[in-house]
N, C-alpha and C positions, 0 to 999 in steps of 0.2 A: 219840726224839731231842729234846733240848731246845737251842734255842737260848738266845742275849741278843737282849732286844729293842735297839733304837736307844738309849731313852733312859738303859738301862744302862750300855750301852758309852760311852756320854757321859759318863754321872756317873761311871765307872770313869777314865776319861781326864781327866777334870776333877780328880779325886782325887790322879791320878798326878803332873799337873802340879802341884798342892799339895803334896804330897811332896818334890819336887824343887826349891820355892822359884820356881816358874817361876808361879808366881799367888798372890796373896794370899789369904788367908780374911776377907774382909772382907764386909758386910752384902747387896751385888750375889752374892756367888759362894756366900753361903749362901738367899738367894732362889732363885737358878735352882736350886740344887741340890734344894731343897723341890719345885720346879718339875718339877723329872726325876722325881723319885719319887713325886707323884702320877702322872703321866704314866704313869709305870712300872708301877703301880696298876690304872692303867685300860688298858693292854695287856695284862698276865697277865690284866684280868677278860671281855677280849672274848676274847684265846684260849681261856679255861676255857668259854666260849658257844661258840664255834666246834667246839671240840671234844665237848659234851655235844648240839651238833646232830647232829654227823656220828655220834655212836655210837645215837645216839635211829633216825637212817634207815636204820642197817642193820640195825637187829633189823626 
């Protein structure tokens, strides 16, 4: 089962609301968006640790 992390569903929501004219795309919303996606980055790269622990302890 795979979830979204937070910072996904943020930059997903962030997106949306650019879509819709409800936020500009301006040099602020393309930073934080840089900002989520490392973020994003470094949460799939501690689940892919979390998960190569827990298969390493059950063998």
């Amino acid at each position: 089962m795979t979830t979204k992390s937070i910072p996904d569903i943020l930059r997903q929501s962030l997106e949306s609301h650019m879509a819709e004219a409800d936020l500009r795309d301006d040099d602020e919303l393309k930073e934080l968006l840089g900002k989520l996606n490392t973020l994003s980055g470094k949460v799939a790269a501690a689940k892919a640790q979390v998960m190569a622990r827990r298969s390493d302890k059950k063998r």
